[in-house]
C-alpha positions as CSV (number, residue, x, y, z in Angstrom):
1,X,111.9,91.5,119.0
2,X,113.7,90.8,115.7
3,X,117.8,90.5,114.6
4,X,119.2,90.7,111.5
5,X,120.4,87.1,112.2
6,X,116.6,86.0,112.8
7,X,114.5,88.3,111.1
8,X,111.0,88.5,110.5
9,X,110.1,85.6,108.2
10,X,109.3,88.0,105.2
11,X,112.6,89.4,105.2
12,X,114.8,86.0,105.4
13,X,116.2,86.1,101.9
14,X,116.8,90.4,101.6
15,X,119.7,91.6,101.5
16,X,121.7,92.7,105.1
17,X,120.3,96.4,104.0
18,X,117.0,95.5,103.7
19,X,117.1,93.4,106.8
20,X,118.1,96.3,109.4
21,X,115.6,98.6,107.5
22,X,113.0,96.0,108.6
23,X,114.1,95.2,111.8
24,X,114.5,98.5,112.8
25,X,110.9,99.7,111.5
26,X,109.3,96.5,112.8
27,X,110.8,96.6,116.3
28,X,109.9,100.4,116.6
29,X,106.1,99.5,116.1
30,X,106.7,96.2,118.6
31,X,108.4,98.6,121.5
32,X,105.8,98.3,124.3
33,X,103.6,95.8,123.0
34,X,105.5,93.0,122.9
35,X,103.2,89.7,122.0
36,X,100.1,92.1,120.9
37,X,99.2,90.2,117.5
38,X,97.7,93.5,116.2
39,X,101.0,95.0,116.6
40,X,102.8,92.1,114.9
41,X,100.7,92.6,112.0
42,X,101.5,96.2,111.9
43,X,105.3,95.9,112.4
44,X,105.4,93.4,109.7
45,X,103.8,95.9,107.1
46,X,106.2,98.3,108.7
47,X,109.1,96.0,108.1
48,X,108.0,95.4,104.3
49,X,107.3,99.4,103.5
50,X,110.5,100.1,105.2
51,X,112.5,97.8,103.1
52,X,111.1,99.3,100.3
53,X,109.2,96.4,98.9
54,X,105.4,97.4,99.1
55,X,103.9,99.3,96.3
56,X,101.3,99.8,98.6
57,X,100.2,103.6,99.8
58,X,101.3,104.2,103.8
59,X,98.0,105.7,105.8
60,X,99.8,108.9,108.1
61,X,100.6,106.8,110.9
62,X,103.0,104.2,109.3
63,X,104.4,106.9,107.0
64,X,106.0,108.4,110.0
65,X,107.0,104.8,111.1
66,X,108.6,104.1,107.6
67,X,111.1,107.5,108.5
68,X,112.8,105.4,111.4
């Protein structure tokens, strides 16, 4: 799981906003699945949309993630 203080290594230079926003999103996905690489993957985007620095379109599933 990620902190603020060691955060995912996307989010190392945002802001303390855009840090929890990540971490929170990211961690949500991680919950259960700890070490499952697919899930990494998919918390990261989680943590980037969250943070609101993709321009990219969310598919229904990670929409709802992006609301945490």
């Amino acid at each position: 799981m990620w902190t603020i203080e060691n955060p995912p290594k996307c989010a190392i230079n945002w802001s303390k906003t855009e840090k929890e926003k990540c971490v929170n999103s990211a961690n949500a996905v991680l919950r259960g699945h700890e070490g499952d690489k697919e899930y990494e993957k998919n918390a990261i985007f989680a943590c980037i949309r969250a943070a609101g620095k993709s321009t990219k379109k969310l598919d229904e599933g990670m929409a709802k993630l992006s609301k945490i």
